[in-house]
C-alpha positions as CSV (number, residue, x, y, z in Angstrom):
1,X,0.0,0.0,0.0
2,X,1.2,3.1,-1.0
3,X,2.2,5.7,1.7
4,X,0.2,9.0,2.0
5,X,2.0,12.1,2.5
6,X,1.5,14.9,4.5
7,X,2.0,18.5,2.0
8,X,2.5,21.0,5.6
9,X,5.8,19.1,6.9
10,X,9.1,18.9,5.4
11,X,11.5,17.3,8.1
12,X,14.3,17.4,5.2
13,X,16.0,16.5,2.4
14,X,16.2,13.0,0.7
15,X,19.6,11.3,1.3
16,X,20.1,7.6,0.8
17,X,16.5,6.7,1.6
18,X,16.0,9.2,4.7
19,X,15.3,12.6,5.8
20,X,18.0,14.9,6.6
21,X,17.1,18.2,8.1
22,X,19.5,21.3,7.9
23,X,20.7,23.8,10.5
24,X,18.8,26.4,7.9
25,X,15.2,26.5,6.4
26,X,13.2,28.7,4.0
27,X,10.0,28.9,2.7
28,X,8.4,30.1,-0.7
29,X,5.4,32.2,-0.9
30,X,1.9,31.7,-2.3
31,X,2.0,33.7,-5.6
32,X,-2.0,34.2,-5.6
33,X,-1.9,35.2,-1.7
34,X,1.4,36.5,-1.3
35,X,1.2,34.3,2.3
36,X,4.8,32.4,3.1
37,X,4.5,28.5,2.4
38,X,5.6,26.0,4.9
39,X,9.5,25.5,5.9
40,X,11.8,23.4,3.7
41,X,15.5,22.4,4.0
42,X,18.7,24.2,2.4
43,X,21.4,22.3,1.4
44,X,24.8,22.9,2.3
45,X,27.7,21.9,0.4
46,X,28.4,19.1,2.4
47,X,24.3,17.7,2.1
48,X,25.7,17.4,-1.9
49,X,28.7,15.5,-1.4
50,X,26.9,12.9,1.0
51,X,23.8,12.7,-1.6
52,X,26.7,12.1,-4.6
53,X,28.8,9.6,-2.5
54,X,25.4,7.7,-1.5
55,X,24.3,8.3,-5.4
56,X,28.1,6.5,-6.7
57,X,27.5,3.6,-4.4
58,X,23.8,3.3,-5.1
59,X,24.7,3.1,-8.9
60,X,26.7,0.1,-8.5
61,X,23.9,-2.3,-7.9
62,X,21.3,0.1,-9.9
63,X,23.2,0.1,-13.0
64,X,23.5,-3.8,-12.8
65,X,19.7,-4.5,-12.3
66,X,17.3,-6.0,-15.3
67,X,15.1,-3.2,-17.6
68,X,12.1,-5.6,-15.5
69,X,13.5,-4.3,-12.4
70,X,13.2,-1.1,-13.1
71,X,10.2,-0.7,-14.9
72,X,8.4,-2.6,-12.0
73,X,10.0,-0.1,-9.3
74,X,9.4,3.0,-11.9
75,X,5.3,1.4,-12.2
76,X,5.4,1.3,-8.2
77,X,6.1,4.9,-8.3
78,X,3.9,6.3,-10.4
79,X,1.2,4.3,-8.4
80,X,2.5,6.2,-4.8
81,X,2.5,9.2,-6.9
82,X,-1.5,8.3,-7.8
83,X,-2.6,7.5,-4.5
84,X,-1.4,11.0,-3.0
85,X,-2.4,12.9,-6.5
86,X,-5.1,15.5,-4.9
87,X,-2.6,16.4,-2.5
88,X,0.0,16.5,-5.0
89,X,-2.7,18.5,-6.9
90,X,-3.3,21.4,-4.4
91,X,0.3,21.7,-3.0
92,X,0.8,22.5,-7.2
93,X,-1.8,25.1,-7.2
94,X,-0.5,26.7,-4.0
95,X,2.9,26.6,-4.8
96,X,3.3,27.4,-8.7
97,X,-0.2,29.3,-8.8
98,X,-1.4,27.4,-12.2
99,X,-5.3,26.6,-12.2
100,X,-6.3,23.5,-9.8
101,X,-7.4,21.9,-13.4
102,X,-4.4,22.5,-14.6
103,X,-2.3,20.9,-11.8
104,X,-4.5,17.8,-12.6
105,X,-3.6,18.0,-16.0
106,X,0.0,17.9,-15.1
107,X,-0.1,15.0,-12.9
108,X,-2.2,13.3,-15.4
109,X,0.4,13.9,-17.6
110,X,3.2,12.8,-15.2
111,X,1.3,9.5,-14.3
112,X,1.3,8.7,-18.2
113,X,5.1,9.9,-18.3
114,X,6.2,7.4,-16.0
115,X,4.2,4.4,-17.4
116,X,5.3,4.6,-20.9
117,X,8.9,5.6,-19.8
118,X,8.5,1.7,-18.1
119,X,7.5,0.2,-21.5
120,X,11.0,1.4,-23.2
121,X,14.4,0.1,-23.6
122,X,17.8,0.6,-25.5
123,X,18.4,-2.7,-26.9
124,X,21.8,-4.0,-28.6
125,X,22.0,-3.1,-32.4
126,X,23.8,-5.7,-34.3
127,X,26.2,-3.6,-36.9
128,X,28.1,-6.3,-38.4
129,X,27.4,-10.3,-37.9
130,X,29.7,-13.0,-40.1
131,X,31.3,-16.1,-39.8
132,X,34.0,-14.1,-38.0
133,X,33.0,-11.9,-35.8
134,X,29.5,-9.9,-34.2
135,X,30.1,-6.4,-33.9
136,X,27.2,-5.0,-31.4
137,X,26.6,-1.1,-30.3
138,X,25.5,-1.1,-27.2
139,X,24.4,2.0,-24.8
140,X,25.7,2.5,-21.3
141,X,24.2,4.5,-18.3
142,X,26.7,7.5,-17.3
143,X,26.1,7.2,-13.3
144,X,24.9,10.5,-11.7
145,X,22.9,12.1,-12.6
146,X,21.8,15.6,-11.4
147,X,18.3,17.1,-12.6
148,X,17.6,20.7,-12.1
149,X,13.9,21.5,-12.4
150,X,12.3,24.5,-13.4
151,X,9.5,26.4,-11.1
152,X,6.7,26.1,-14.3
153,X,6.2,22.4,-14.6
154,X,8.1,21.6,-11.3
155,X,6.0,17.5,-10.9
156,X,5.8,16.9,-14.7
157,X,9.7,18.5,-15.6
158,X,11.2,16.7,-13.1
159,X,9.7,12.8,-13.7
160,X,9.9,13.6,-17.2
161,X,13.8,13.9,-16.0
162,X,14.0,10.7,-13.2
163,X,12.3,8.4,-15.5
164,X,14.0,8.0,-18.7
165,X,17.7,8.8,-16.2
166,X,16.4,5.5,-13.9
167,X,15.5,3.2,-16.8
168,X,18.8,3.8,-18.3
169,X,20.5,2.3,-15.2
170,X,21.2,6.3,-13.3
171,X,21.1,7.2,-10.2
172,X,19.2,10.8,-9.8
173,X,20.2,13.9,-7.6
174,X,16.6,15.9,-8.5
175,X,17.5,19.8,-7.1
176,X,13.5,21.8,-7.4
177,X,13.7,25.1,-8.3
178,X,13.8,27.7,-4.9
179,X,10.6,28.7,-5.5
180,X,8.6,25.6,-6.5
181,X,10.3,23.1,-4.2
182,X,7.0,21.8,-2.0
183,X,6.1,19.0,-4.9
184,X,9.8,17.7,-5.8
185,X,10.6,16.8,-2.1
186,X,7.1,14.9,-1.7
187,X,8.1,12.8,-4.8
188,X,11.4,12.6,-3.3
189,X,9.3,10.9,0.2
190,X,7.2,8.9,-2.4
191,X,10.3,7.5,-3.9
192,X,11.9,6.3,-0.5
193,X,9.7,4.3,-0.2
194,X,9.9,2.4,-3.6
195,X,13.7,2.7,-5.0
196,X,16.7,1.5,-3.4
197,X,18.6,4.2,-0.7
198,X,20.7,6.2,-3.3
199,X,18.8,5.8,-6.1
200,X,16.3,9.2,-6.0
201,X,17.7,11.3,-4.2
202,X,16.2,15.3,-4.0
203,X,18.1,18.3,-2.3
204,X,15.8,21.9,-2.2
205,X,18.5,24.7,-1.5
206,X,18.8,28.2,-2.4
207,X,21.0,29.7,-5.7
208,X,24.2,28.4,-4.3
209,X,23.0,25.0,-5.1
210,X,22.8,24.5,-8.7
211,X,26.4,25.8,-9.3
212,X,27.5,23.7,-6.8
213,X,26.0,20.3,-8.3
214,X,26.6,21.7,-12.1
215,X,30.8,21.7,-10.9
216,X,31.1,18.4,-8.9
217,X,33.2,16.2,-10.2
218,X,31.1,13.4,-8.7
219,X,27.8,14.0,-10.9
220,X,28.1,12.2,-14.5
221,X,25.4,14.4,-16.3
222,X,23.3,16.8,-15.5
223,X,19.5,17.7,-17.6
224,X,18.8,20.9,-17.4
225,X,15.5,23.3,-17.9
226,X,15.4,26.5,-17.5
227,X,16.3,30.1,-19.1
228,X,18.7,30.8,-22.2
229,X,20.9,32.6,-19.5
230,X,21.0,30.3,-17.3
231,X,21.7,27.5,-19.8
232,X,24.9,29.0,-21.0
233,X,26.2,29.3,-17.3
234,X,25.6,25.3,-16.6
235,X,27.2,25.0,-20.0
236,X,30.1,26.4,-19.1
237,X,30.1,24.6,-15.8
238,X,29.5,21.5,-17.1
239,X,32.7,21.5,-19.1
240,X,35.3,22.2,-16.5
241,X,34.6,18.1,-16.3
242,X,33.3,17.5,-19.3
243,X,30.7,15.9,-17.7
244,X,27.1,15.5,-20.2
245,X,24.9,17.8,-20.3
246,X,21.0,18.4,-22.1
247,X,19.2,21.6,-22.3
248,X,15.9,22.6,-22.9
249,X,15.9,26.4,-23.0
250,X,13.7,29.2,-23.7
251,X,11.7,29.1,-26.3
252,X,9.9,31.8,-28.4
253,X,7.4,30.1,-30.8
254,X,5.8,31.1,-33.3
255,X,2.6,30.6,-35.5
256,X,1.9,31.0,-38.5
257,X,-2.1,31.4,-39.2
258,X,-2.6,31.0,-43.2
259,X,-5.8,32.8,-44.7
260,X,-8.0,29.2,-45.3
261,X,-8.3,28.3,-41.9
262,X,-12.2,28.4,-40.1
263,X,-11.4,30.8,-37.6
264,X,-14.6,29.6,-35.5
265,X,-12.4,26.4,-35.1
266,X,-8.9,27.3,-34.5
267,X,-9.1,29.8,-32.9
268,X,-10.2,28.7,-29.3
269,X,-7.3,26.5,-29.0
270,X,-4.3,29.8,-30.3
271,X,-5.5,31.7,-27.8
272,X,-6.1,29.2,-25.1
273,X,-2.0,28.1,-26.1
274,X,-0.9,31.7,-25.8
275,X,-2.4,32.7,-22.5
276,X,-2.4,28.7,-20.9
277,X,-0.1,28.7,-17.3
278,X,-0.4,33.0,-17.3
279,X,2.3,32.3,-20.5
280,X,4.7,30.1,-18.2
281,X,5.1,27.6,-20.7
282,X,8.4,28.1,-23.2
283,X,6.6,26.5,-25.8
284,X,3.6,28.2,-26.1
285,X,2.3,30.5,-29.6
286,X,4.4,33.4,-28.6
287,X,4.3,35.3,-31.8
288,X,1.1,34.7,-33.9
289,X,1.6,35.7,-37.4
290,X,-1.9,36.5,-39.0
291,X,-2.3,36.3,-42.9
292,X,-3.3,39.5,-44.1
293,X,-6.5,38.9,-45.5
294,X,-8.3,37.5,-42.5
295,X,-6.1,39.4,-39.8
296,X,-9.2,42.0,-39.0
297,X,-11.5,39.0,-38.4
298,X,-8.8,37.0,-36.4
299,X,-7.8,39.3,-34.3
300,X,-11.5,40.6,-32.9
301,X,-12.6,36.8,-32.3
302,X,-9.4,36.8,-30.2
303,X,-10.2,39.7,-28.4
304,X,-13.9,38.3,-27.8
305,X,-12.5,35.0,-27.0
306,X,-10.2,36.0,-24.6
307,X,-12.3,38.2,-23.0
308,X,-15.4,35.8,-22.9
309,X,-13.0,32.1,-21.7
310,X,-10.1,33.4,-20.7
311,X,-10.6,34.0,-16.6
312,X,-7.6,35.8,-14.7
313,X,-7.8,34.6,-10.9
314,X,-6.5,32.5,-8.4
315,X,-5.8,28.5,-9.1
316,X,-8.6,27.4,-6.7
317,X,-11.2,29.9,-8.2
318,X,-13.9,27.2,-11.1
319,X,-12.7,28.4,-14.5
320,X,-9.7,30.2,-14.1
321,X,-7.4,30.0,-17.1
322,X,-4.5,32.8,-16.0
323,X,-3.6,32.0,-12.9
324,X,-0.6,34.2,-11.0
325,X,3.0,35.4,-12.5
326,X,4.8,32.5,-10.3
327,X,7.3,34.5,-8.4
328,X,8.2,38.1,-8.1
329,X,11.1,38.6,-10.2
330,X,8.8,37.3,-13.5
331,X,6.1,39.5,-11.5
332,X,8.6,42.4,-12.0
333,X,9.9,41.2,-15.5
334,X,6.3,41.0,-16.9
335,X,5.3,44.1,-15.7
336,X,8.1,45.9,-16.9
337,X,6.9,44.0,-20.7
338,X,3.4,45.7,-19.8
339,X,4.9,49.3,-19.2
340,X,6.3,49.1,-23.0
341,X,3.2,49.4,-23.7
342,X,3.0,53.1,-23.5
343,X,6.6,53.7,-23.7
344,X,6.8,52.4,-26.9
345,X,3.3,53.1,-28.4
346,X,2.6,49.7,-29.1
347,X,-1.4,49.4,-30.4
348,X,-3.3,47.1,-28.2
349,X,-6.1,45.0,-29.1
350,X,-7.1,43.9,-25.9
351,X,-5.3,46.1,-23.1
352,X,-4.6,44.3,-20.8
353,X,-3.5,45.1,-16.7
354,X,-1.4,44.5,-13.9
355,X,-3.5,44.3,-10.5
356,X,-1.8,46.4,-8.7
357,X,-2.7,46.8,-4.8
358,X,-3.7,42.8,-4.6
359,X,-1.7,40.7,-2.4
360,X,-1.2,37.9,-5.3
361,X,0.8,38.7,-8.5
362,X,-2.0,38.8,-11.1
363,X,-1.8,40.3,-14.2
364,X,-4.9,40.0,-17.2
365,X,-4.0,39.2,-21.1
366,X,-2.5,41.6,-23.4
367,X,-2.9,41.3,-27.3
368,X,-0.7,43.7,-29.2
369,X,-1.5,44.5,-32.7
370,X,0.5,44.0,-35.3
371,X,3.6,45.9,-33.2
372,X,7.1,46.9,-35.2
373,X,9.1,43.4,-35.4
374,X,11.9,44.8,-33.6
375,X,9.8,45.2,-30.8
376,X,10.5,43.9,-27.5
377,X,7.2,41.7,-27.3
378,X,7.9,40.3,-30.7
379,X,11.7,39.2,-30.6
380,X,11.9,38.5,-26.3
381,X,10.6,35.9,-24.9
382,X,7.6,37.4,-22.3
383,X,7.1,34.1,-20.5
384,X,3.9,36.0,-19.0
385,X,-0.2,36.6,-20.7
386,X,1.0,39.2,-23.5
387,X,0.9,37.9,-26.9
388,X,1.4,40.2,-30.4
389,X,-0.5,39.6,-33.3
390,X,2.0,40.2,-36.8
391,X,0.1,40.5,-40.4
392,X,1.8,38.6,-43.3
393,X,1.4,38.3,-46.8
394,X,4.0,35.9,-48.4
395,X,4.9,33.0,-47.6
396,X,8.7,33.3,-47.7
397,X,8.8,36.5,-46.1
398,X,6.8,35.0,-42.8
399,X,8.9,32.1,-42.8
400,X,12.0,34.2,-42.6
401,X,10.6,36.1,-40.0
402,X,9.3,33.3,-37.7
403,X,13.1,31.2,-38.2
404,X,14.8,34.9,-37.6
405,X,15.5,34.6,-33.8
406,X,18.0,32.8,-31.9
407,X,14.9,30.6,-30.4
408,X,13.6,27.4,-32.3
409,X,12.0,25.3,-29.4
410,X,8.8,25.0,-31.1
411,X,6.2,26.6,-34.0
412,X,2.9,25.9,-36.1
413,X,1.2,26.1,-39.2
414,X,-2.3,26.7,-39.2
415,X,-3.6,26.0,-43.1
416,X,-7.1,23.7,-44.5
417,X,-4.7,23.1,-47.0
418,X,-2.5,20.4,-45.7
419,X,0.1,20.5,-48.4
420,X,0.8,24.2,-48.3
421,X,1.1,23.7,-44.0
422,X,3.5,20.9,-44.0
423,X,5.4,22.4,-46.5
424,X,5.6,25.7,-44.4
425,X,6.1,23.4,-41.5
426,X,9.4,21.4,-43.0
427,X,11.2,25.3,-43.4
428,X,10.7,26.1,-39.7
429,X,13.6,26.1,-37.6
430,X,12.5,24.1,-34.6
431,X,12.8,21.3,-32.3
432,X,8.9,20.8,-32.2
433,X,6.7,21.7,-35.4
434,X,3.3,21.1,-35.7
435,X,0.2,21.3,-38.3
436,X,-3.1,22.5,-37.1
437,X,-2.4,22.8,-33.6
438,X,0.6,23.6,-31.2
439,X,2.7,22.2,-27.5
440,X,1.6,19.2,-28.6
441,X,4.3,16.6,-26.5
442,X,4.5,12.7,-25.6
443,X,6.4,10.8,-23.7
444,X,8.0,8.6,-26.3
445,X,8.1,11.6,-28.8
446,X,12.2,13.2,-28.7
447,X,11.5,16.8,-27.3
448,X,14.3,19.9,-27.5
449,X,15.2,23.2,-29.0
450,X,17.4,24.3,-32.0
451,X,19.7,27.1,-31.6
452,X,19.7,28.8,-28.3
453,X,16.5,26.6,-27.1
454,X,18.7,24.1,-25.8
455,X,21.5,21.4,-26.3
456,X,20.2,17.8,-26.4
457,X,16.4,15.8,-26.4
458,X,14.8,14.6,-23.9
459,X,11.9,11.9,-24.1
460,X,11.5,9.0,-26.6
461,X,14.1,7.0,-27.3
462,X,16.8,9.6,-28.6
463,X,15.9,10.9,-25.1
464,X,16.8,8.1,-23.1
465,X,20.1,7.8,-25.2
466,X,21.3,11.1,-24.0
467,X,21.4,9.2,-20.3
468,X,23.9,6.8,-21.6
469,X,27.5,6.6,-23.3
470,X,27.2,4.8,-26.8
471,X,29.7,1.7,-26.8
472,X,31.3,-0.6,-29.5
473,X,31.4,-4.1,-28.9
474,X,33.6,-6.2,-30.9
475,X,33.1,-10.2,-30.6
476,X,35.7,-11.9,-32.4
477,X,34.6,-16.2,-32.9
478,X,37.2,-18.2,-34.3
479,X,40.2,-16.2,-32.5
480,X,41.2,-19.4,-30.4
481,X,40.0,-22.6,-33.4
């Protein structure tokens, strides 16, 4: 029987199957009350190297067990992580803000994660087979591995991370984000009592912490989500030991809306993909490029829509789509987007506010229309509920537009004409394209960013390879006849 948790205590961090408190504790805050969450540990330096040295010796016996083994443990997990789910489901909403739906969504989501992630396996490839010898390529696992999770998707990010890293033969060091870390430590108490000592292992800790596991020479990889910023600084940390590294990085996507499409139809689900999470999600339609011809049309249905479905409030509120800006420092950042507003003389559509004087950090939808392309909303990434609408008229001009940034995590095509989108589709300059609808993602479908959107895939099977070190196997036959 699966243990049930309780979401108000935190009696420490996860090290080699047990709780280890820390002289110092911190708490994050409710973004939709402002009120201070409950205590949680901060790892010193010395919390790391006992989680690594338990995580080397764990790896010894996890590395050498069957892919039956693990998918059985990995299935017992995901059914702890169900039993406790509508806890799991409000500590999400008071911790990251996003609608209670949405949190459901996500474990949902997670649940299904896990369970496929159970069902795969890097076999043997046979290169060469003769009379003399069998040449095999085989995949390795790397050891330790250390997962930094981001505050937007902080249950579904991290699994997405400990699965394909466990079924590869890893051991995991999972570090939450500082300001989501309530949800990561309970999977980290679900997991002790499934996996092996050693084998999950989760440290919350303030900004010394990442640095600190990104440099030791104990960890083997580490996966990575976050900002572009920030990516470039675990980059450069990563290679003082040449130890692997994957990012997925800020994205900045856009769509492309041709003029055939039945607005009536599409349009529910662009606009419910621009403002989804208060914008928290890197690959949401960030930059919707409208086809001249129907841009008028478009854009008021947006602005109705959004107005009429799209419900600014707090994640327990019934319909609430925007839920709080996450933290302050995105509360500041997306505020700052808002006040360009005016500075710059952007046009709005549908204006748009900051709720200023309320204890939570809520801010309503913005649509600019059809602002310079050199503008800040159009070329930065908001990461908040502002969206700009663009007019195009040729086809090779919007493509050159859409592929101009140093982003390519993700971008659509909206077109009846099936042809003309997946042609459109195959010039865009992206990790994730899709036809007729967008942030579509599965579990055994590779997911990552070109350019500066990241280094690496994570899920499917070029996912899981990315957890292991590819190795030649030469079997000579006849050496000793």
């Amino acid at each position: 029987m699966a243990p049930k948790i309780d979401i108000t205590t935190y009696p420490g961090n996860i090290i080699n199957g047990e709780f280890v408190p820390t002289p110092t504790t911190r708490h994050s805050i409710d973004p939709a009350t402002g009120e201070p969450l409950y205590e949680v540990p901060v790892a010193r330096r010395e919390d790391l190297d006992a989680a690594v040295r338990h995580a080397r010796a764990a790896f010894k016996t996890w590395s050498a067990t069957t892919h039956e083994e693990r998918a059985g443990l990995v299935r017992a997990f995901a059914d702890a992580i169900e039993a406790n789910r509508d806890e799991l489901e409000r500590l999400q909403t008071m911790e990251q803000g996003k609608p209670l739906g949405l949190a459901r969504t996500e474990v949902d989501m997670s649940l299904r994660w896990l369970r496929t992630f159970a069902t795969m396996r890097l076999d043997d490839e046979v290169l060469d087979d003769n009379e003399e010898r069998t040449i095999y390529s085989t995949r390795v696992p790397l050891g330790v591995v250390g997962a930094i999770v981001p505050w937007n998707w902080p249950i579904l990010l991290g699994l997405g991370k400990i699965g394909p890293a466990l079924m590869t033969g890893n051991t995991v060091i999972m570090k939450p984000s500082p300001y989501t870390p309530y949800c990561d430590l309970k999977l980290g108490e679900l997991a002790m009592s499934v996996f092996p000592p050693g084998v999950v292992q989760v440290l919350s800790g303030d900004d010394s912490l990442g640095p600190w596991l990104t440099e030791h020479p104990g960890v083997d990889m580490i996966s990575f989500t976050g900002s572009i910023p920030t990516g470039k600084k675990v980059a450069a940390s990563c290679a003082r030991t040449l130890k692997r590294y994957v990012l997925e990085l800020g994205g900045n996507d856009a769509a492309i809306v041709c003029d055939d499409v039945d607005i009536d139809k599409c349009l529910p689900k662009i606009a419910t993909l621009a403002f989804l999470n208060s914008g928290q999600i890197c690959m949401l339609a960030k930059r919707i490029y409208v086809h001249d011809k129907i841009y008028d049309r478009f854009r008021d249905a947006m602005v109705e829509f959004t107005r009429n479905h799209i419900k600014t409030g707090g994640g327990f509120e019934p319909d609430v789509v925007v839920g709080p800006v996450q933290n302050s420092m995105q509360f500041e950042l997306v505020k700052d987007m808002y006040a360009q507003i005016e500075k710059c003389g952007w046009k709005t559509a549908l204006e748009g506010r900051v709720r200023e004087g309320e204890k939570g950090y809520f801010i309503e939808p913005a649509i600019i229309d059809n602002p310079p392309e050199d503008s800040r909303i159009v070329v930065e990434e908001p990461f908040g509920p502002i969206v700009p609408l663009l007019r195009w008229s040729d086809e090779d001009d919007v493509v050159e537009r859409a592929n101009a940034l140093e982003t390519g995590l993700g971008a659509s095509v909206w077109s009846r004409d099936l042809a003309r989108a997946e042609r459109l589709a195959r010039r865009l300059a992206a990790g994730s394209v899709w036809v007729n609808s967008h942030f579509d993602v599965a579990p055994d479908v590779p997911f990552g960013g070109h350019k500066e959107s990241g280094i690496g895939m994570e899920w499917g099977l070029e996912g899981f390879r990315h957890f292991t070190n590819s190795r030649s196997l030469w079997v000579w036959k006849k050496v000793f006849e």
